[in-house]
N, CA, C and O atoms as a GROMACS GRO file, in nm:
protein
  356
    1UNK      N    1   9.232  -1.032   1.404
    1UNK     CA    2   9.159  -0.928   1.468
    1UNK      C    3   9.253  -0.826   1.533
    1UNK      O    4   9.218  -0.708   1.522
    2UNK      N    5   9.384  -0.856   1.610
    2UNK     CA    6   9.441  -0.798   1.666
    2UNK      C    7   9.538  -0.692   1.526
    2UNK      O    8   9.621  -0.605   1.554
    3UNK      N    9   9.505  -0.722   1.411
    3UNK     CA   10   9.613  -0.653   1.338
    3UNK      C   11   9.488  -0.525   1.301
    3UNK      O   12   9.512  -0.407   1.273
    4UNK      N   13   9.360  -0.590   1.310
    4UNK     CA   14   9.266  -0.477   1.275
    4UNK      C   15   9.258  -0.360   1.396
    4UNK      O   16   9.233  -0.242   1.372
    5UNK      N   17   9.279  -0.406   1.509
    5UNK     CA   18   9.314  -0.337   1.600
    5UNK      C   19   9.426  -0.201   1.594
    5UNK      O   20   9.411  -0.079   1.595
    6UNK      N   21   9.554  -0.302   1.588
    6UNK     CA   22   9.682  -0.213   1.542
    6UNK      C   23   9.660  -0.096   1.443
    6UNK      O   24   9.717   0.012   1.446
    7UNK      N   25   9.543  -0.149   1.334
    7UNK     CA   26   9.601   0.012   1.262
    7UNK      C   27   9.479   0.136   1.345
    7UNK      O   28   9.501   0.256   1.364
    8UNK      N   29   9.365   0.066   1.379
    8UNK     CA   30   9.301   0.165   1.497
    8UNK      C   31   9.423   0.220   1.551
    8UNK      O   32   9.468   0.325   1.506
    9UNK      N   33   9.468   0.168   1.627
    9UNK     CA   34   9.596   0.212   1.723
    9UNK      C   35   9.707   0.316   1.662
    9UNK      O   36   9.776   0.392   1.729
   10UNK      N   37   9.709   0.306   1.570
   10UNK     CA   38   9.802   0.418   1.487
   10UNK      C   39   9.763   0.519   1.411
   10UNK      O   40   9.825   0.624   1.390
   11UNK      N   41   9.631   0.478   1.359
   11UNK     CA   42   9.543   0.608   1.312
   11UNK      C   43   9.479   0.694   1.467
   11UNK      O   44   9.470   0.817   1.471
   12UNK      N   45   9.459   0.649   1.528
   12UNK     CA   46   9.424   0.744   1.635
   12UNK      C   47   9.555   0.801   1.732
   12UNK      O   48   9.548   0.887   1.820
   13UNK      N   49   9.673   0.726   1.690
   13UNK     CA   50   9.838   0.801   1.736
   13UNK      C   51   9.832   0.932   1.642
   13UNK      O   52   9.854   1.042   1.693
   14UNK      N   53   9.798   0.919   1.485
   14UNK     CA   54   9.822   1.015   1.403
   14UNK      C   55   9.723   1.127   1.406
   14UNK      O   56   9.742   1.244   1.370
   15UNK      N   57   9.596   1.062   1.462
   15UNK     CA   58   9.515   1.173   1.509
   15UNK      C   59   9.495   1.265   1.616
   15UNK      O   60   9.421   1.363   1.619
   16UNK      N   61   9.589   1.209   1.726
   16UNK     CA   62   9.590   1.261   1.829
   16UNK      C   63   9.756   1.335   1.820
   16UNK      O   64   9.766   1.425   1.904
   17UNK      N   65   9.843   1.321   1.763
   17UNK     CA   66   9.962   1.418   1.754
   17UNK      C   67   9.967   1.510   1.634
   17UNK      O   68  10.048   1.598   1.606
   18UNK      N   69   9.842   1.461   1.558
   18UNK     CA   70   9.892   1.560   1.427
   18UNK      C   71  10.018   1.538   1.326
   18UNK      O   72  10.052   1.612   1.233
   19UNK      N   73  10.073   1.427   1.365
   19UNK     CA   74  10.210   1.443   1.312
   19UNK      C   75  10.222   1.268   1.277
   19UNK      O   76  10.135   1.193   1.320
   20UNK      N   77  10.293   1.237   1.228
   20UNK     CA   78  10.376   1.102   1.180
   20UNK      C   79  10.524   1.061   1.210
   20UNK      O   80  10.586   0.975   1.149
   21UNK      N   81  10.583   1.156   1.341
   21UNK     CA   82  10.720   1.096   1.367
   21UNK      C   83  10.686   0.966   1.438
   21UNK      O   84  10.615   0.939   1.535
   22UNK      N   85  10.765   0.894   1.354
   22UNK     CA   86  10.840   0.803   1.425
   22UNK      C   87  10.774   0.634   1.379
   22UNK      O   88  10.795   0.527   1.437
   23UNK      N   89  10.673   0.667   1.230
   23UNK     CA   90  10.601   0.619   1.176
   23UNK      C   91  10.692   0.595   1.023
   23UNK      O   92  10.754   0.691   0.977
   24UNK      N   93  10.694   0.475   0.962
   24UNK     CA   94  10.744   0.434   0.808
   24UNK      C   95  10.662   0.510   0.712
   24UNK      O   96  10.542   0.530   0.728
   25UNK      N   97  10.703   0.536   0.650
   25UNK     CA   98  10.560   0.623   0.529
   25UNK      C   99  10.575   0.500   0.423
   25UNK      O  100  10.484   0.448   0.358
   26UNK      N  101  10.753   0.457   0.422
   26UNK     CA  102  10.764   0.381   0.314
   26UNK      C  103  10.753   0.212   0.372
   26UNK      O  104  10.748   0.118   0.292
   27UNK      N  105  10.750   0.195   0.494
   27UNK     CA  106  10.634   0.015   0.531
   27UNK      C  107  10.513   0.061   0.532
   27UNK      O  108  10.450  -0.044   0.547
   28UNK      N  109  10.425   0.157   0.527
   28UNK     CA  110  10.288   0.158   0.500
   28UNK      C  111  10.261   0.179   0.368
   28UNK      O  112  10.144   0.180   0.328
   29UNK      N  113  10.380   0.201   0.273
   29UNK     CA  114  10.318   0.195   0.101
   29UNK      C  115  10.368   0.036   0.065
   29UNK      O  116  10.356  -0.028  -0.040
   30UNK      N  117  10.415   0.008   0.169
   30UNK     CA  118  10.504  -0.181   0.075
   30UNK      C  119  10.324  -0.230   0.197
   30UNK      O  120  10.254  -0.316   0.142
   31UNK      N  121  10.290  -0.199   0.282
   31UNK     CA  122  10.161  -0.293   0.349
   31UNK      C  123  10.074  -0.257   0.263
   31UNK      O  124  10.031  -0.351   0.196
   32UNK      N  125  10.022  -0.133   0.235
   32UNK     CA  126   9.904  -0.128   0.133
   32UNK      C  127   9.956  -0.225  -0.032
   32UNK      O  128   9.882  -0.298  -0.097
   33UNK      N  129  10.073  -0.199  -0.056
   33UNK     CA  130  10.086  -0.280  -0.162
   33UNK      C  131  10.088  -0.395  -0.139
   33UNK      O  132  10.030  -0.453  -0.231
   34UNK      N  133  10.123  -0.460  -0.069
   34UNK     CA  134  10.088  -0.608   0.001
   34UNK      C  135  10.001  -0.635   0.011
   34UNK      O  136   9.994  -0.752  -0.026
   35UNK      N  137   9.838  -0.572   0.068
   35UNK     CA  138   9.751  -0.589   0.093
   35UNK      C  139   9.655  -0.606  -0.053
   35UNK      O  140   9.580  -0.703  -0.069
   36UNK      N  141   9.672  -0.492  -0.160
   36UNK     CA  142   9.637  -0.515  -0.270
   36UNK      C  143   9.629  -0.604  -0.362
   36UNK      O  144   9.534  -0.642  -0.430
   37UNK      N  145   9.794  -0.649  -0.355
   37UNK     CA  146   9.811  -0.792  -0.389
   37UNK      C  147   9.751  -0.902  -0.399
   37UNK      O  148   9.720  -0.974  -0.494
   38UNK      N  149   9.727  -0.909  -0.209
   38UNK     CA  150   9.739  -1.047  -0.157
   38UNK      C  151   9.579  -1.047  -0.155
   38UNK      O  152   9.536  -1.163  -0.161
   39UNK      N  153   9.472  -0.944  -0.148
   39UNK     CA  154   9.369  -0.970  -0.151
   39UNK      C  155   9.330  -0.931  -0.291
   39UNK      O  156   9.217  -0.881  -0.298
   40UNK      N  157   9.370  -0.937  -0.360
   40UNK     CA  158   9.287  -0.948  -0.534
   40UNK      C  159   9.183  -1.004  -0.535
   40UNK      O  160   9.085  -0.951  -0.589
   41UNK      N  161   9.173  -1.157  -0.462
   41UNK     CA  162   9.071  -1.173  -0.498
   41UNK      C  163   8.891  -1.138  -0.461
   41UNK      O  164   8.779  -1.178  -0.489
   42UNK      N  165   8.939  -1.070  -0.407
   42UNK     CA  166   8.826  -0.944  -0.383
   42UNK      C  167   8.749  -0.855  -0.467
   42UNK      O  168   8.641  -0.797  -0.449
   43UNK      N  169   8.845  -0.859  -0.581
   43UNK     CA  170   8.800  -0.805  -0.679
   43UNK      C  171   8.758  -0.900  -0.799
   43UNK      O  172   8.669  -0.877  -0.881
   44UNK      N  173   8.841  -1.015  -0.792
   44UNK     CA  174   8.785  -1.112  -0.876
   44UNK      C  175   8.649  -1.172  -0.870
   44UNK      O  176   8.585  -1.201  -0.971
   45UNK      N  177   8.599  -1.192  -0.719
   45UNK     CA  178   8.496  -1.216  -0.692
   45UNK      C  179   8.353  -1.130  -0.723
   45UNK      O  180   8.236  -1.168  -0.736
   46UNK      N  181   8.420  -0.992  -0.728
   46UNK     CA  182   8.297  -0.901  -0.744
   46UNK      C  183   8.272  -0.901  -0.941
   46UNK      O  184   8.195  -0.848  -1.021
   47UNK      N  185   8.396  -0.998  -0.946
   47UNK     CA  186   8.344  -0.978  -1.143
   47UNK      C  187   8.284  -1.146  -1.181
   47UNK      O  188   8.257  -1.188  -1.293
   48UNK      N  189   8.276  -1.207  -1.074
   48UNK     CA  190   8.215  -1.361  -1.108
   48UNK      C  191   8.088  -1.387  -1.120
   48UNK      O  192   8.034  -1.497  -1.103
   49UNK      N  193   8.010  -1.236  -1.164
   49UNK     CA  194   7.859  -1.224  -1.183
   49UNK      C  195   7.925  -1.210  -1.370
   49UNK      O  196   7.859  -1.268  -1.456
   50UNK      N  197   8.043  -1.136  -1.410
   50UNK     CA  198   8.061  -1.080  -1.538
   50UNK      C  199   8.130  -1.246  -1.629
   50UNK      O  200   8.105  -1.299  -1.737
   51UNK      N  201   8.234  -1.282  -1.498
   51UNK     CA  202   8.305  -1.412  -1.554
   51UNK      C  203   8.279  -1.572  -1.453
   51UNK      O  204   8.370  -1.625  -1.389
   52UNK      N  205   8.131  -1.626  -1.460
   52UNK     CA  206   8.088  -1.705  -1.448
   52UNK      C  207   8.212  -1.853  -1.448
   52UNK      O  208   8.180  -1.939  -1.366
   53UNK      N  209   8.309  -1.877  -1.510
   53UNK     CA  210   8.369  -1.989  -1.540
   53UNK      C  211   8.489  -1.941  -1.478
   53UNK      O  212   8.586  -2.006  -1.518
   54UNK      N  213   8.529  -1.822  -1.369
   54UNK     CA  214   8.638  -1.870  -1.277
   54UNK      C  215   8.631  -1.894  -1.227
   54UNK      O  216   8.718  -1.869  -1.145
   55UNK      N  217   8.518  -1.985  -1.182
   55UNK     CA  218   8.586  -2.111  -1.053
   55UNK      C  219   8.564  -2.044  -0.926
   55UNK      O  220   8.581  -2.137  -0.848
   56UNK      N  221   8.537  -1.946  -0.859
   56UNK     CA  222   8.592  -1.907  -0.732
   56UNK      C  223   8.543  -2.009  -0.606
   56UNK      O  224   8.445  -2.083  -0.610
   57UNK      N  225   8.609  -1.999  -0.529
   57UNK     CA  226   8.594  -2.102  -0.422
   57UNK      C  227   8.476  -2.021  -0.332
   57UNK      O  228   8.454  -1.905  -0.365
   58UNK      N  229   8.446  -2.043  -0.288
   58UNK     CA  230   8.350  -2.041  -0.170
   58UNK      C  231   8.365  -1.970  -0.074
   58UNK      O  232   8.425  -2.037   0.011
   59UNK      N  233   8.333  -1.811  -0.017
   59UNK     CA  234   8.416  -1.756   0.071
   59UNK      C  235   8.318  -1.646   0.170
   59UNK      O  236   8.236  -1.559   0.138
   60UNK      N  237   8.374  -1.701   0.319
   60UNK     CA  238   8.238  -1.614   0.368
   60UNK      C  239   8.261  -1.467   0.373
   60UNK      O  240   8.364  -1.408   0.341
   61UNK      N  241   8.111  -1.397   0.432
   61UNK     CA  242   8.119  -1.256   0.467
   61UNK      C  243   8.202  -1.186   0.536
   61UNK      O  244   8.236  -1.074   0.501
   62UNK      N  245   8.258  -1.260   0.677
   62UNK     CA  246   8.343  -1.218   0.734
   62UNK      C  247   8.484  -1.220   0.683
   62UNK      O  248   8.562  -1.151   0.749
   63UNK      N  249   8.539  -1.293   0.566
   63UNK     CA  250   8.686  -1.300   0.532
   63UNK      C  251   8.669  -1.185   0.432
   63UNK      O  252   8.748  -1.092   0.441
   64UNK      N  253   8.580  -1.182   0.344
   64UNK     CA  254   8.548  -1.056   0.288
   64UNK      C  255   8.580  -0.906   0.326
   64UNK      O  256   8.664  -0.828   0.281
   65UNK      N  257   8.474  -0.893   0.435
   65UNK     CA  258   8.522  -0.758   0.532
   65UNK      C  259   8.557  -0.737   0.561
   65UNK      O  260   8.557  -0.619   0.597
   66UNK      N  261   8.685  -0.870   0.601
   66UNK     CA  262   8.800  -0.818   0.679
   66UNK      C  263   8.930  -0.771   0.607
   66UNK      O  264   9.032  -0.714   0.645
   67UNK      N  265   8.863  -0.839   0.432
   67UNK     CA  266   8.972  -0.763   0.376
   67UNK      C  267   8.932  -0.677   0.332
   67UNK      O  268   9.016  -0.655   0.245
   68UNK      N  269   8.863  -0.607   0.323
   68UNK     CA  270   8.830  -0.479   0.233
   68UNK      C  271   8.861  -0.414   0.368
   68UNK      O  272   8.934  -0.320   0.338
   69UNK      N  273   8.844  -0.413   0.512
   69UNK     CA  274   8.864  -0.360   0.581
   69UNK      C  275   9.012  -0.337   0.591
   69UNK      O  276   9.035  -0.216   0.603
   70UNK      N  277   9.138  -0.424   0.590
   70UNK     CA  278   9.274  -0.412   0.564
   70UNK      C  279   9.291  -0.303   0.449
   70UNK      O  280   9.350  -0.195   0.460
   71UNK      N  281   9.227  -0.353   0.337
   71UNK     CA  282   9.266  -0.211   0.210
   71UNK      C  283   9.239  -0.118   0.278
   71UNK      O  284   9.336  -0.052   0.315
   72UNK      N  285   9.092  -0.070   0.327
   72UNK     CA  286   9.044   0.035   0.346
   72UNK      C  287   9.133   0.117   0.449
   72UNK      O  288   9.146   0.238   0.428
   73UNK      N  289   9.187   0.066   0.543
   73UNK     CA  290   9.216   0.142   0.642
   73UNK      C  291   9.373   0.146   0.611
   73UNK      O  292   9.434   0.252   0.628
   74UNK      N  293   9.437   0.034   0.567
   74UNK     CA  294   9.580   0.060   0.499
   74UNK      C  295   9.551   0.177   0.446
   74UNK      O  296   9.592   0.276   0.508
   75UNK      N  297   9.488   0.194   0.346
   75UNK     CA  298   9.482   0.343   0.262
   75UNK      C  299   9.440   0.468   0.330
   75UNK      O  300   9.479   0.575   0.284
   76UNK      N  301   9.364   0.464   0.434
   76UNK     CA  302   9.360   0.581   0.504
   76UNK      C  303   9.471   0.576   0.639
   76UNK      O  304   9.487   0.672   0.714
   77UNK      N  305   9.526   0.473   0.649
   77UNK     CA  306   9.667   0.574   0.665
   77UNK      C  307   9.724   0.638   0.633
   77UNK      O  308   9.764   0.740   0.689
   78UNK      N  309   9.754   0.580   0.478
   78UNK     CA  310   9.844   0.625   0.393
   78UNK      C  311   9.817   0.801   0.410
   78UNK      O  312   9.896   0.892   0.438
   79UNK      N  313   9.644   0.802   0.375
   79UNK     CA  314   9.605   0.927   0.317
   79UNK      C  315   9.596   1.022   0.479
   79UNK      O  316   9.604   1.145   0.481
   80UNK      N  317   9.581   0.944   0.596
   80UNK     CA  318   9.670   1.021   0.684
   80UNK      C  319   9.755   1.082   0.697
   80UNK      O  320   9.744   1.200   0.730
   81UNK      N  321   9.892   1.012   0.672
   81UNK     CA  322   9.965   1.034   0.686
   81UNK      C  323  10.079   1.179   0.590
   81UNK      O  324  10.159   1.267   0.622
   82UNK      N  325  10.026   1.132   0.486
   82UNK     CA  326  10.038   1.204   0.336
   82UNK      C  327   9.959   1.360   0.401
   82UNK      O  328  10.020   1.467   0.402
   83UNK      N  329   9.859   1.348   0.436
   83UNK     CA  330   9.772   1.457   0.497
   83UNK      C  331   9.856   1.584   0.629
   83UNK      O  332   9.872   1.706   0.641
   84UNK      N  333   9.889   1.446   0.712
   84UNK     CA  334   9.940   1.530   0.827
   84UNK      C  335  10.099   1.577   0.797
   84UNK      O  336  10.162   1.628   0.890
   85UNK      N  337  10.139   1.566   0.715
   85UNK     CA  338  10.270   1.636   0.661
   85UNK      C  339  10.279   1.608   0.527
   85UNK      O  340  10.193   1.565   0.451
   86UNK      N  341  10.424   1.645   0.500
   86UNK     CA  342  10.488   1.645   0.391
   86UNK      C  343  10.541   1.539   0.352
   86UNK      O  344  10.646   1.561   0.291
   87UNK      N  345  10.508   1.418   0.362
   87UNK     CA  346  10.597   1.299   0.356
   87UNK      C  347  10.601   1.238   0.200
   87UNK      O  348  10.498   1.216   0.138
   88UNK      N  349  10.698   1.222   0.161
   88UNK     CA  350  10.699   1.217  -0.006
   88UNK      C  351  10.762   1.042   0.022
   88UNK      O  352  10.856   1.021   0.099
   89UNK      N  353  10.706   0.955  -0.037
   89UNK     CA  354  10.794   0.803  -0.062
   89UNK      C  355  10.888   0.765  -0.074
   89UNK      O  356  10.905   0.644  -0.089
   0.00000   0.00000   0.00000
């Protein structure tokens, strides 16, 4: 919970200075890529109506949201950040 916090905490730093000093452009493209990764199966799950025989384990609503919530807001950093300047990777 506290990491869902943190990126509150930095999207509203980037919203309130306008700017991205002093912010990684390139640890927030290795976290969103991390995050993509590591929650795949997020997407696997939404195709286990298409592929019935993978198996998926059992997984509640809240671990769900909390990862689509990590993608989601990883990526609108990104697109923060990308936004409030010129920052190339």
């Amino acid at each position: 919970m506290t990491h869902l916090l943190s990126f509150l905490v930095l999207l509203g730093k980037l919203r309130r200075s306008g700017s991205c000093a002093g912010v990684s452009a390139h640890t927030q493209v290795l976290y969103f890529t991390v995050f993509c990764l590591r929650y795949l199966d997020v997407l696997l799950a939404a195709l286990r109506f298409v592929f019935p025989l993978l198996g998926l384990w059992w997984r509640t609503p809240y671990l769900t949201t909390m990862k689509v919530a990590y993608l989601g807001l990883s990526a609108w950093t990104l697109w923060t950040m990308y936004r409030a300047s010129s920052v190339t990777p």
